[in-house]
N, C-alpha and C positions, 0 to 999 in steps of 0.2 A: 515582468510577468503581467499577463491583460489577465482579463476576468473568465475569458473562456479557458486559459490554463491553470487555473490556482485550483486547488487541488482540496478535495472534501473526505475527510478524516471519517473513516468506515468503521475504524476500533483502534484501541492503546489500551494496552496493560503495559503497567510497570511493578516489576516485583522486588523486592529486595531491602534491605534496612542498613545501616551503617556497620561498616566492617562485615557485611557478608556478600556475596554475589548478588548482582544487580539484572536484572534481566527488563530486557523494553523490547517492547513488539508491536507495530503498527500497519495497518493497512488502509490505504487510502488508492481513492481514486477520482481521476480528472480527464480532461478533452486531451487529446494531441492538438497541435501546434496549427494543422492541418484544417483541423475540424472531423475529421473520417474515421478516427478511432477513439477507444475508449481507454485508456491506458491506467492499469491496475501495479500498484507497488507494493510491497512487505518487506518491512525493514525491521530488519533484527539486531539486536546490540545484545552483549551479553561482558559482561564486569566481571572476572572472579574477583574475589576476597585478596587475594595477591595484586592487584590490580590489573590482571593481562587482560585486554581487548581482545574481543571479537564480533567482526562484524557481517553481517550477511544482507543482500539487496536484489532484489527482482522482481524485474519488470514486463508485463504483460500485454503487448497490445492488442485489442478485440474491434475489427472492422464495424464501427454503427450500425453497416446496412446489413451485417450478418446478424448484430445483435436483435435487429428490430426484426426482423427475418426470424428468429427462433422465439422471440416474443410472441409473434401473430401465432405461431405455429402452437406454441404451448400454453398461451395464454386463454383464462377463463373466458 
């Protein structure tokens, strides 16, 4: 992974204490591969107390030139 894909950590909470449900939630975001998008993830885990997994992931990608496009348009 180069420098323009490593990816900048936007929020994490971690919830939960030993023997009870674990909850993690992150969202970060980074360049595509390309250069031309902006690409947004949220990654969810969730532990119960039983130990069963579960997991959720999604991902977003936002064209630069639309982003800079709604920038100029909305920006002070």
């Amino acid at each position: 992974m180069n420098d323009a894909q490593a990816a900048m950590l936007l929020f994490r909470r971690q919830e939960g204490a030993a023997r009870q449900a674990l909850l993690l939630h992150e969202l970060e975001a980074r360049v595509s591969a390309d250069g031309r998008s902006l690409v947004l993830s949220r990654y969810r885990e969730r532990v119960t107390a039983e130990g069963t997994h579960y997991r959720h992931e999604v991902h977003r990608n936002i064209p630069l030139a639309a982003l800079l496009r709604w920038v100029a348009r909305h920006g002070q």
